[in-house]
DRENMI-97478 format. One record per residue: x, y, z of N, C-alpha, C, CB in turn. Coordinates in steps of 0.1 Angstrom, whole numbers, plus 5000, padded with zeros to 4 digits. Glycine has a CB too. Example, Ala and Ser with C-alpha at 12.3 -4.5 7.8 and 13.67 -1.06 7.14 Angstrom:
2
513249435078512349555078513249675078511349555090/512849785071513749895071512950005079514149945057/
//
This chain:
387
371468834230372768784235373768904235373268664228/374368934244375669014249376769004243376068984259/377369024234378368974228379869074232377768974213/381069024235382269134237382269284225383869034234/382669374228382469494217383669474209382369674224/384669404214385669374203385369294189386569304209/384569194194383869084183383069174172382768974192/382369264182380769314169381769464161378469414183/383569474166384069594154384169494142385869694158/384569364142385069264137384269194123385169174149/384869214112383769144101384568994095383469274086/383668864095384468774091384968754077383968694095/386068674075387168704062385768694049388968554061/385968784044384968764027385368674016384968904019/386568644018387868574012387368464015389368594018/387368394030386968234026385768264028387468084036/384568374031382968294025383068284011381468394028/383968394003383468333988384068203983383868433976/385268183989385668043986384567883991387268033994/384467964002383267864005381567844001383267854017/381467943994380467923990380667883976379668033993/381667913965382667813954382667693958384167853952/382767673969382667483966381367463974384367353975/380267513979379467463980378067473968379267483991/378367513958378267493946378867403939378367593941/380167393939380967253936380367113934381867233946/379967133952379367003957378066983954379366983971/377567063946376067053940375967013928375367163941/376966983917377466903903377767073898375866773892/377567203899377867313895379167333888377667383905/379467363877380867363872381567543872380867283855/382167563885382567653890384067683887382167643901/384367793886385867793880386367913891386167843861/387267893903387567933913388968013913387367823921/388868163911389568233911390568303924388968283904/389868243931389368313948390868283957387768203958/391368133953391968093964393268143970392067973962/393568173981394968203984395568093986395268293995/395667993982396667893985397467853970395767763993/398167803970398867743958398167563952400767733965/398067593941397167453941398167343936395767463929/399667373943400267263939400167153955402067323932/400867023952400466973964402266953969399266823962/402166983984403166993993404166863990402566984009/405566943986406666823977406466693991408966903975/406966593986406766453993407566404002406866363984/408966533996409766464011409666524023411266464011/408566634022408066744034406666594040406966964024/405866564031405066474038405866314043403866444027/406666294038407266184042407866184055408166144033/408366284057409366344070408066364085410166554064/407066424078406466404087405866274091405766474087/405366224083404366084083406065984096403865974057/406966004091407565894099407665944114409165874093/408066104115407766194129406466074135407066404125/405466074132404166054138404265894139402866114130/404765814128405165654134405765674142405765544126/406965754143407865714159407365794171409665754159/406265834169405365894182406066024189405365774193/406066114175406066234184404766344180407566304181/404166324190403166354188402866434200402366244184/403766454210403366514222403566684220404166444234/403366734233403966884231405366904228403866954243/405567044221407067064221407067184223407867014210/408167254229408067414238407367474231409367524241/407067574235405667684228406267734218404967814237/407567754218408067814203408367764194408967874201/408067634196408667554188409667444185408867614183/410467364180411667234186412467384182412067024174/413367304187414967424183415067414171416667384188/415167254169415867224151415267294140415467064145/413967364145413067424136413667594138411267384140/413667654149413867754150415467784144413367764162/416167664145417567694142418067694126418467574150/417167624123416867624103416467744098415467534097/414867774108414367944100416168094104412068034117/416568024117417668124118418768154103418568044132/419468044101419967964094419768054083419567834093/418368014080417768044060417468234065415467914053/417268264080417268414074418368504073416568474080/419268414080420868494077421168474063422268414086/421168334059421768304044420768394027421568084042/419368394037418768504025418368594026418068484018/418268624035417568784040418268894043416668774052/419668804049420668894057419868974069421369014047/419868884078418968944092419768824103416668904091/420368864110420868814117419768774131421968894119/418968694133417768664141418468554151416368604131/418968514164418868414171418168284172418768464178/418068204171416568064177415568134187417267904188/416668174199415768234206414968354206416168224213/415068404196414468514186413168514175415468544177/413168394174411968334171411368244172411968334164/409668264170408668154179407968134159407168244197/407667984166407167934153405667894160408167784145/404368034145403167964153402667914143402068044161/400767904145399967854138399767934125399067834146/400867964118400167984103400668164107397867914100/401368174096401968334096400768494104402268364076/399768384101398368484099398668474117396368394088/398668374125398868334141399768474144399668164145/401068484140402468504139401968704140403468414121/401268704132400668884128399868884140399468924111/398968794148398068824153398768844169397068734149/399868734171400868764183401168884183402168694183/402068924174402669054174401769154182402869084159/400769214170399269284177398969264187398069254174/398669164192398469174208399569234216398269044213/400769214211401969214224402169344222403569124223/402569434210402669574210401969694209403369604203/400469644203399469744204398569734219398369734191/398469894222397469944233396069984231397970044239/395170004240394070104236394370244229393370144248/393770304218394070374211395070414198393970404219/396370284207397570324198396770334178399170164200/397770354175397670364158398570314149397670494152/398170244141398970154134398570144123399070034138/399770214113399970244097399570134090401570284092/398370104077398670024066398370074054398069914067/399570044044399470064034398170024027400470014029/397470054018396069994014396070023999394770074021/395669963993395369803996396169754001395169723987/395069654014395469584021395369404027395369654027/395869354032395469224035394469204039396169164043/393169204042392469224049392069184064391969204043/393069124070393169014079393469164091394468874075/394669284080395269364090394569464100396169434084/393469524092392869604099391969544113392269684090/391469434108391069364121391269304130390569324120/392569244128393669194139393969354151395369124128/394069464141394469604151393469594158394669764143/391969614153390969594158390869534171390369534150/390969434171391169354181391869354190391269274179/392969414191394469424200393769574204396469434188/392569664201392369734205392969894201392369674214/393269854191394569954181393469994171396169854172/393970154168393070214155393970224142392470394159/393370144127393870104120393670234112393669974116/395270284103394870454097395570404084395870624106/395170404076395270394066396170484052394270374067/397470394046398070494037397670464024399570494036/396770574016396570503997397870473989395770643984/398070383986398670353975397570363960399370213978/398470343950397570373933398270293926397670543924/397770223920398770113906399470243901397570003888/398870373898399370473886401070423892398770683888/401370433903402470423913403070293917402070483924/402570173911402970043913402870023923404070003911/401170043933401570073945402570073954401170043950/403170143953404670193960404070333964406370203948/404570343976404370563983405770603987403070614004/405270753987406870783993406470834005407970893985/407770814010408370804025407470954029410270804027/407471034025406571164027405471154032406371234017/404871074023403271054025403270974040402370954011/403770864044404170794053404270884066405270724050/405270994064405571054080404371164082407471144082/403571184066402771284073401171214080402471414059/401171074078400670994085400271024101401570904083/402170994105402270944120401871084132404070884122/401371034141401071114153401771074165399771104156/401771124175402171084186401470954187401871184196/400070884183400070784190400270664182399070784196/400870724174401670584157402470504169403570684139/402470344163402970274171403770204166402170224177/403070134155403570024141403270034130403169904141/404070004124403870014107403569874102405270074098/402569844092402769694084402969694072401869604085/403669654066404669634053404269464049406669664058/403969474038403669324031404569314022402369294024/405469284012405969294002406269144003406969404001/406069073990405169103979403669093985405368993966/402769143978401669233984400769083983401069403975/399869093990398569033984397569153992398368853988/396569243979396269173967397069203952394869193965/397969323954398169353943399369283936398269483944/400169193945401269163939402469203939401169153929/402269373944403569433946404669433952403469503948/405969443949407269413958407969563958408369283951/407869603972408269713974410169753972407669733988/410369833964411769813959412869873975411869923942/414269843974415069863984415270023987416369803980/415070103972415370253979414270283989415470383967/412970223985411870283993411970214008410270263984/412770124009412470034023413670164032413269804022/414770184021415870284030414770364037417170394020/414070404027413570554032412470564047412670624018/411570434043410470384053411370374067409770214048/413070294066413770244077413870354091415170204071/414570484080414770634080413170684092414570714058/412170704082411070774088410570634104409470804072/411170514108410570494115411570494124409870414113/412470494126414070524133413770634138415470534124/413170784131412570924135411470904147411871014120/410770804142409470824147409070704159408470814135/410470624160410470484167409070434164410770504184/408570404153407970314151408770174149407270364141/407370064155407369894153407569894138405969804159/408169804133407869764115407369614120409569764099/406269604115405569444112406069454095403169424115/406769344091407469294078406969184073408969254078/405669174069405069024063405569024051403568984062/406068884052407168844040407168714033408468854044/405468664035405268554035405068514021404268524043/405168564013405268543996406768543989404468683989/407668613999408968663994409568553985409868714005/409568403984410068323980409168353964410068183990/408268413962407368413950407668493940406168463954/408568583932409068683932409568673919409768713943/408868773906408868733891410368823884407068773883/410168793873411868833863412768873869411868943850/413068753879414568793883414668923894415468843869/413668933901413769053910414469003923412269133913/414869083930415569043945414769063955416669123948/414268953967413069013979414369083989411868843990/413869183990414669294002414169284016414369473998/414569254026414269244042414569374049415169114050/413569424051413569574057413969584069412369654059/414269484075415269464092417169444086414569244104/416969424072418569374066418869534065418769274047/418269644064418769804064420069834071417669904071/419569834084420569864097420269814104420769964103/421269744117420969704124420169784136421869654125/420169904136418769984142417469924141418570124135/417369944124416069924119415769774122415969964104/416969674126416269544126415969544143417269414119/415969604149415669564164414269694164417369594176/413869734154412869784156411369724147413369934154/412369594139411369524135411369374137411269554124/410169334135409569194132408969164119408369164142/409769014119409968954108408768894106411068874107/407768854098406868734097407268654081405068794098/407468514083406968434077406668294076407368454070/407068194067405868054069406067944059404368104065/406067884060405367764050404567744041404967694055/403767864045401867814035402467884019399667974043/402867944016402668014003404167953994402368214005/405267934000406567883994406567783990407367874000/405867694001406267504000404767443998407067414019/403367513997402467483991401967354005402867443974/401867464019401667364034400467504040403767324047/399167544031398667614042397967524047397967744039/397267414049396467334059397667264066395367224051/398967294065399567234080399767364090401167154077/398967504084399567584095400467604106398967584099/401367644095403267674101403667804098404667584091/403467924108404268044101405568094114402868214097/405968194112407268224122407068354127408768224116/407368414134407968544138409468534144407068624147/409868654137411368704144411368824146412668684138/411668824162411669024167413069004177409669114181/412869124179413869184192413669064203413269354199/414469084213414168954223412668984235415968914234/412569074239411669084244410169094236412069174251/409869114224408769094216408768944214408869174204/409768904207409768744208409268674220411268694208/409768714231409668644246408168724249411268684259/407568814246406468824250405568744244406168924251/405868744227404668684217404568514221405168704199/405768454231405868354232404568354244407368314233/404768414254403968384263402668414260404268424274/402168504256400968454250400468374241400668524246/401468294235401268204225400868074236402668194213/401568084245401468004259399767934265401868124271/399268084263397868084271396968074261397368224278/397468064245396168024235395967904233396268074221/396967874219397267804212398467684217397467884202/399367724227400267644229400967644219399867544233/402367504215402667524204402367474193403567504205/402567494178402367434167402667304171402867474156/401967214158401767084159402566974159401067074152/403566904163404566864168404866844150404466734181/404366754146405066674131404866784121403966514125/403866864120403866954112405367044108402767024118/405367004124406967094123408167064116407667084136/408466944119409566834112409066884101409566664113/407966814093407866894074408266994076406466934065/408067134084408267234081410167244079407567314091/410567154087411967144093412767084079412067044108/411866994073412366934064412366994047411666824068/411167124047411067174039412267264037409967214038/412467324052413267454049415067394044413167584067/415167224051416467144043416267114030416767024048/415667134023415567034012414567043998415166914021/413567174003412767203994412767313983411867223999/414167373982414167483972414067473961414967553973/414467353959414267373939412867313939415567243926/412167253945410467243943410367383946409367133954/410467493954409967613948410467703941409567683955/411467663935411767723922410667693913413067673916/410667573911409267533895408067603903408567313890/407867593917406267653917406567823909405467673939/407667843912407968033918407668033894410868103930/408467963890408567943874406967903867409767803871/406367823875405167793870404167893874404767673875/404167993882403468123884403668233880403468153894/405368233874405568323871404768343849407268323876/404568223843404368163833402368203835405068003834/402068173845400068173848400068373846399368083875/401068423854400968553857400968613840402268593868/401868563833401668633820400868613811402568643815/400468433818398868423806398168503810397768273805/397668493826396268613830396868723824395768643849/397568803830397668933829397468933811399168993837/398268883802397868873787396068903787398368703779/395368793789394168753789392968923796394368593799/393668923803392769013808392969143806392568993820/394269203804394569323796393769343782395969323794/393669233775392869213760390869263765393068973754/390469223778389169263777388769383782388469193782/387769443774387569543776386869623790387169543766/387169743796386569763806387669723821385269693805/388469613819389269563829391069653830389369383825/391569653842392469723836392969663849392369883831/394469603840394969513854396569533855394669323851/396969543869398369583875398769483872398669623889/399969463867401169313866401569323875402369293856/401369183882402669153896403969123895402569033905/404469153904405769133901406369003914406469303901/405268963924405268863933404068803935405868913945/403768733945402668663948401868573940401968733952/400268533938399968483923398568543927400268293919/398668663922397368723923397668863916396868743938/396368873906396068983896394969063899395968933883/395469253905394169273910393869403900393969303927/392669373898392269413885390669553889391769233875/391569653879390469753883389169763875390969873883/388069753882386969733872386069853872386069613876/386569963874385670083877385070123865386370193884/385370053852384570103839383270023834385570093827/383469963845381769833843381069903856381969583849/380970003857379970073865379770013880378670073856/380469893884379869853898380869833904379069743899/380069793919380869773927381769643928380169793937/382769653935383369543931382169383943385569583936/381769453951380769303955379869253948380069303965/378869373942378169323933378769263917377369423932/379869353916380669273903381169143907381969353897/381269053920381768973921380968833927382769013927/379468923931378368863932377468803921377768923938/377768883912377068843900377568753890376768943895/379368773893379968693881380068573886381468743875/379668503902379568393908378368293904379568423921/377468383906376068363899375568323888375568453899/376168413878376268413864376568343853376768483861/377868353859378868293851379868183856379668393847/379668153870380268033878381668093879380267883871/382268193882383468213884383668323895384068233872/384568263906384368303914385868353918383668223921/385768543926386868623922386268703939386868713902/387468793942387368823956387268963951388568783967/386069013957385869193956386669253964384569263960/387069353957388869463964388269543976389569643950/387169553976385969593990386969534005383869463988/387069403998388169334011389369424014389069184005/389769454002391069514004391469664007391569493993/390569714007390469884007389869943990392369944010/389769853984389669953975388569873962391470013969/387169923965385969893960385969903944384969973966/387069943939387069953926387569853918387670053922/387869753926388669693917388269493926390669783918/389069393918389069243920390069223920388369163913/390169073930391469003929391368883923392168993941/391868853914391868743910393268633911391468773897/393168543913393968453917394468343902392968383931/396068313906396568293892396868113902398368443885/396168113915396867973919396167853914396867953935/395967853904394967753894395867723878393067843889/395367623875395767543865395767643854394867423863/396767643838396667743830395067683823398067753820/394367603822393267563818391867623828393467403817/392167623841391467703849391567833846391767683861/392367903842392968053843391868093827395368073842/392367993816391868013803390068023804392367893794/389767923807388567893810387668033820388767733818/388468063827387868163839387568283834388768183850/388668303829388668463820388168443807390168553818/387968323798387168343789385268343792387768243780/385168323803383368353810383368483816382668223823/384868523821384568683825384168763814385668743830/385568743801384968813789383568853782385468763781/383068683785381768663776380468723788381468473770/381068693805380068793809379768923810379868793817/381269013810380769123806380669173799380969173809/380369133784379569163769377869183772379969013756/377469073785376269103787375669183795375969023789/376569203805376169283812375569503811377069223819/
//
């Protein structure tokens, strides 16, 4: 069978096969301790499900414009002036299917054949293959924990070529956790203003964000730099809603108004009620993610404690997100086979950095119970004594 050549550059996410192969051991009486997940394992506060559940008794259930209701787009406006300091319009932003949708619009609308498009690496893994697909060649910047993965603006411009197009910026990172600080966003703003580079700003963790640090919006620089970027974020990781798939973009007006029309010919719009929760989270849910943001910030210092203590592991402290990625290059393997075996072995299941750019190392996930976290890393310890 014939398959498109875009599909066979394309590898599917390793992230949910290992999660899914974690619960299909689950479902086999297997007592598995699941390190893997990107989602938050708290459940979506109640007045986000209440809001919707009534949406759908009074029957709105039909379409609503492709970007989204206003009320929704006029809230994300709202919350990004009051915290981001980004002055974004309604009509500036389209609300799609899940932030991951939101990255994938973008890509299509501003990458060409050939263009090139900067990622920091470690990376999301989602990024290089979404470029993929948009038909864009993904070039890659090393970051190093030695450096908190943070680079400087140097390494960045000696990057770009004539056919640099876009830059993507995660802060706070997944996998490493990192939150790229404000002098370095000045400087990034600087080299893409030179180089008229796109900034893609995924910022879908930013509400996550440990001892009191401040999330910085790299479009809040100048108002240059914000018409040369797009905003992404969402619902899934703040308000603990990734199975209602809700994320946003905010760009310039013509990126907006393009990502809309393609959003036209896919997906249409997000899911009418889904929206209202979303609408209802962004009124009303911040002190429920204060305790999530306090209750991660508390998991982050058991693991990171826990696994700094074993030997051979050597793990970056986050400073956002809820994920600890941990370098294992003193146990001699790879990080697939180190993450194949400790699934196997020991029932605990952890995402090889292979995903991420960088085979040396695992991510381990802090979105589990402190009894899950204890339990997990005390079978990592005791497996690699055997190994």
């Amino acid at each position: 069978m014939h398959l498109a050549k875009r599909v066979a550059n394309i590898s599917p996410s390793k992230t949910l096969a290992i999660e899914a192969k974690a619960k299909r051991l689950k479902a086999e009486g297997i007592d598995v301790i699941s390190l893997s997940a990107g989602e938050p394992d708290f459940d979506t506060p109640e007045p986000v499900k209440e809001s919707a559940i009534r949406s759908l008794r009074q029957g709105f259930t039909k379409y609503t414009p492709v970007s989204g209701i206003l009320e929704l787009r006029q809230a994300i406006s709202e919350k990004l002036a009051r915290e981001n300091k980004l002055a974004y319009d309604p009509d500036q932003i389209v609300v799609t299917c899940g932030a991951k949708h939101a990255i994938y619009n973008v890509l299509q609308v501003l990458v060409e054949a050939g263009d090139e498009v900067i990622i920091p690496s470690p990376y999301w893994l989602s990024y290089p293959e979404m470029v993929t697909l948009a038909g864009g060649v993904p070039i890659f910047l090393k970051t190093d924990s030695k450096d908190g993965y943070q680079f400087h603006a140097q390494a960045l411009e000696m990057l770009v070529t004539k056919k640099s197009k876009v830059l993507i910026l995660n802060s706070p990172s997944n996998p490493t956790g990192a939150v790229l600080s404000k002098e370095l966003l000045v400087e990034i703003a600087a080299v893409a203003k030179k180089h008229s580079l796109f900034v893609v700003s995924d910022e879908i963790y930013e509400q996550l964000i440990f001892d009191g640090l401040i999330h910085c919006s790299i479009g809040a620089i100048s108002s240059a730099t914000l018409e040369q970027t797009i905003t992404i974020g969402g619902a899934s990781k703040s308000y603990a809603m990734t199975g209602w798939r809700l994320g946003f973009l905010a760009a310039p007006k013509p990126v907006a108004a393009a990502c809309a029309a393609v959003q036209s010919h896919s997906t249409s719009n997000p899911t009418s009620f889904a929206q209202v929760g979303y609408l209802e989270a962004l009124r009303s849910g911040r002190a429920e993610v204060r305790k999530m943001r306090d209750a991660f910030q508390e998991r982050r210092d058991l693991i990171f404690g826990l696994v700094s203590d074993i030997a051979g592991l050597k793990a970056f402290k986050p400073a956002g997100a809820f994920y600890l990625f941990v370098d294992i290059t003193e146990t001699g393997l790879d990080s697939l086979t180190f993450s194949d075996r400790l699934l196997e072995e020991a029932k605990v299941a952890v995402v090889p950095g292979v995903c991420f750019g960088d085979d040396h190392a695992v991510r381990i996930s802090f979105a589990a119970s402190e009894d899950k976290i204890e339990t997990g890393i005390r079978r990592i310890r005791e497996w690699l004594k055997k190994i």
